[in-house]
C-alpha positions as CSV (number, residue, x, y, z in Angstrom):
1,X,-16.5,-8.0,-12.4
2,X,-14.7,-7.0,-15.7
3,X,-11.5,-4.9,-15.9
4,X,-13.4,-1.8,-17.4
5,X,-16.4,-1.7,-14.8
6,X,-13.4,-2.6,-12.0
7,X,-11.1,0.5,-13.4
8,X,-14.6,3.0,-13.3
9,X,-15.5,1.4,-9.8
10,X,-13.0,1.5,-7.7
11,X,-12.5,4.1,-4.9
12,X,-10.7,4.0,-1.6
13,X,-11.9,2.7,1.3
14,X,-12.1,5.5,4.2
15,X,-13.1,3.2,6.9
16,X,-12.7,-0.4,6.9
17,X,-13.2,-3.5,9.5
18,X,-13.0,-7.3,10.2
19,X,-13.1,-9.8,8.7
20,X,-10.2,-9.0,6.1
21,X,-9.9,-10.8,2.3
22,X,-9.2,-15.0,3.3
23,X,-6.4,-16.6,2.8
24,X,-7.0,-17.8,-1.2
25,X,-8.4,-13.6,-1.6
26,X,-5.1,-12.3,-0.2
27,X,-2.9,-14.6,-2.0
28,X,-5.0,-13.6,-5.4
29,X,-4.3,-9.9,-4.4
30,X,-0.4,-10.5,-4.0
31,X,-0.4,-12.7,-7.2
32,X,-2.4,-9.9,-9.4
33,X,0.3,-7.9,-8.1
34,X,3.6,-10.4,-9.7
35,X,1.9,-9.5,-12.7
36,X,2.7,-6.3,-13.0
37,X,5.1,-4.6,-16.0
38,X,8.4,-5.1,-14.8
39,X,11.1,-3.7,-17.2
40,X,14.0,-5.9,-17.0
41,X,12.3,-8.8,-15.5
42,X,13.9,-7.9,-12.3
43,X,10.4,-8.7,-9.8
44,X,11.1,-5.8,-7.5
45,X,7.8,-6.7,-5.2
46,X,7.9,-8.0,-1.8
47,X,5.1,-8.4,0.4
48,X,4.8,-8.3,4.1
49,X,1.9,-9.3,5.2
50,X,0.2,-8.1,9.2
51,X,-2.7,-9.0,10.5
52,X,-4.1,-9.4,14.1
53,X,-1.2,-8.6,16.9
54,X,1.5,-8.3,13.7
55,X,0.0,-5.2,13.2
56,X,0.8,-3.3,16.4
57,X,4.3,-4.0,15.0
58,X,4.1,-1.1,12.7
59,X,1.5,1.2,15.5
60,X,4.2,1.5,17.3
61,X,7.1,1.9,15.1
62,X,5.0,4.6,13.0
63,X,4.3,6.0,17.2
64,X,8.0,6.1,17.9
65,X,8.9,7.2,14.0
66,X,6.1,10.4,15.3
67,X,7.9,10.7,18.2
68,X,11.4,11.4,16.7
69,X,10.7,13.4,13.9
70,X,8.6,15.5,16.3
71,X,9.9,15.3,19.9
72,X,7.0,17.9,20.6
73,X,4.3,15.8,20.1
74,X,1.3,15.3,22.4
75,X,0.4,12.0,24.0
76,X,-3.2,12.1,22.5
77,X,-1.1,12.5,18.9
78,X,1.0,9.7,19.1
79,X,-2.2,7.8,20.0
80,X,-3.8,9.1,16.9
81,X,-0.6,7.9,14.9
82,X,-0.3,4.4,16.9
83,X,-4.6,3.8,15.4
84,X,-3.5,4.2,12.5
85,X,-2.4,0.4,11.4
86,X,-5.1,-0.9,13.6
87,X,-8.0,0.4,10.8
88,X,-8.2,-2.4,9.0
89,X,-7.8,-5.8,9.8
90,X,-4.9,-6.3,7.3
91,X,-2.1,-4.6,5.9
92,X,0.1,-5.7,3.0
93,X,3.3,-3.7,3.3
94,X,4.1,-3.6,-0.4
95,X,8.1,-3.3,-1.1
96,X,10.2,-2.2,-3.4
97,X,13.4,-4.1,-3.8
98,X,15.7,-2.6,-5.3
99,X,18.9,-3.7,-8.0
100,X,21.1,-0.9,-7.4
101,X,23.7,0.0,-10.3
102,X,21.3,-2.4,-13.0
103,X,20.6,-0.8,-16.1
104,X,16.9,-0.5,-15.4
105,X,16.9,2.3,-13.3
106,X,16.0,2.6,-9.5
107,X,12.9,4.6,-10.4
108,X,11.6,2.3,-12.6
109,X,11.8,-0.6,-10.6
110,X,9.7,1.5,-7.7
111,X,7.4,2.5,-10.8
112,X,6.8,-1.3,-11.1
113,X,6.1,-2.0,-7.4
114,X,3.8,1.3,-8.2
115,X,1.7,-0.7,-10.6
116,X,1.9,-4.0,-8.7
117,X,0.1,-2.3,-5.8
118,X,-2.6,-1.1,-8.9
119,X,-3.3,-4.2,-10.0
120,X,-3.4,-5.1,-6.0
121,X,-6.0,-2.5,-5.5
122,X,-8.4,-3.5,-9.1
123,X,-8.2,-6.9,-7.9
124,X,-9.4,-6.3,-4.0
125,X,-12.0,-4.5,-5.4
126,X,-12.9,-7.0,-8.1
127,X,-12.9,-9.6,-5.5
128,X,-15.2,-7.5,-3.1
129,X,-12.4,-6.6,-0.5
130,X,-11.7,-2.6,0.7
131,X,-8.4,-0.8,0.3
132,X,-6.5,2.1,1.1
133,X,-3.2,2.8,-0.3
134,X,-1.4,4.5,2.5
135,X,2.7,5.8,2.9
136,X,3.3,8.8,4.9
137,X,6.3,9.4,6.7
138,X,6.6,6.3,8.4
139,X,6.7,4.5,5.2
140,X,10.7,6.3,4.5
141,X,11.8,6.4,8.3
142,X,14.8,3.3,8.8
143,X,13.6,2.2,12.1
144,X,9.8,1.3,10.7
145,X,11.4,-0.8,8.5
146,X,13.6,-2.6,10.8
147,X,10.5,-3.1,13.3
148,X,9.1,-4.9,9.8
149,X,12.3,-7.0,9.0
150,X,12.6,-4.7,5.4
151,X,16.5,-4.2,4.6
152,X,16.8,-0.1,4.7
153,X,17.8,-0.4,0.9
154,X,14.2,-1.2,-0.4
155,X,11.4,1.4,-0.4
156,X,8.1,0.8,1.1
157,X,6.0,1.6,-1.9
158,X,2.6,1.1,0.2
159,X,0.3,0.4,3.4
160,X,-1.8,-1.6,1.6
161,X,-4.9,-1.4,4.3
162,X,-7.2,-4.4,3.1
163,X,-10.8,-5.1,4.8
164,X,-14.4,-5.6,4.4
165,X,-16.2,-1.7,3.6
166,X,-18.0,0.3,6.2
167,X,-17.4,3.5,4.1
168,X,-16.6,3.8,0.9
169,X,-14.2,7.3,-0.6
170,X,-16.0,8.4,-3.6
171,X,-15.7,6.9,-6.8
172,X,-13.9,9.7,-9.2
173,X,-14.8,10.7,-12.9
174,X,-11.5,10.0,-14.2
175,X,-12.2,13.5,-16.5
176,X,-9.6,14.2,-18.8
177,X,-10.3,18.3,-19.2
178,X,-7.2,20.0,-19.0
179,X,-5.4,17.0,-18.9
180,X,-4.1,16.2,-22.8
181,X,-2.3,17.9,-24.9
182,X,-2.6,16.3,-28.8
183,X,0.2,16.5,-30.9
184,X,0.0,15.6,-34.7
């Protein structure tokens, strides 16, 4: 698939199930991804990758994340919340890591990690593999990243939810009405 028809093709996955991109496709994803702009040369990207039991890592850090931030919640909630990781049959946790005090700012570097998980996402779907970009709250709280082995520092930029396709999200225009402003 070429870059153009991948860019005009590409939609979300909103439901996704086994078997998940190999080995080689995963590594490719990740790769297409350390090839993103990166001001500074600083490679603010880390990857953690989950699949099979690794996952119920995050379900129930994201349940007990739910839990904290709303002691009110049901039982039949938290379930809801610890499902969620468990849609897809991998998840790349996609990281920013941080250079504090360098003179490319911190928001740059997460702007980088921002197009690594892009060029993640054309290349899934140029390879034939579903995605879903997820964050959330769980994707800020400290304790999810200690249950993943992230230093609180970095920001998770994405759940990167990879899988083969039951349903695909729709595929949007990418219309630019209302959207440009020209200045000559």
């Amino acid at each position: 698939m070429d870059l153009l028809t991948a860019i005009d093709t590409r939609a979300s996955a909103l439901k996704l199930i086994e078997p998940g991109p190999s080995q080689a496709d995963l590594e490719r994803i990740m790769r297409a991804g350390a090839r993103a702009p990166d001001h500074g040369k600083l490679a603010p990207w880390r990857f953690v990758v989950l699949e099979a039991q690794a996952r119920e890592v995050l379900s129930n850090a994201m349940a007990a994340s739910l839990r904290r931030r709303q002691p009110q919640t049901s039982d039949a909630q938290l379930e809801v919340e610890r499902q969620k990781p468990l849609r897809a049959p991998t998840i790349v946790v996609v990281i920013a890591h941080l250079t504090h005090g360098h003179k490319v700012p911190e928001s740059e570097q997460i702007m980088a990690v921002a197009a690594a998980v892009q060029n993640m996402l054309l290349t899934a779907h140029a390879l034939g593999v579903g995605a879903m970009w997820k964050t959330g709250e769980a994707a800020r709280d400290v304790s999810v990243k200690q249950a993943l082995g992230i230093d609180t520092e970095d920001e998770i930029v994405a759940f990167l939810y990879l899988g083969t396709i039951v349903t695909a999200g729709p595929v949007r225009a990418g219309s630019l009405e209302g959207k440009v402003r020209w200045v000559k």
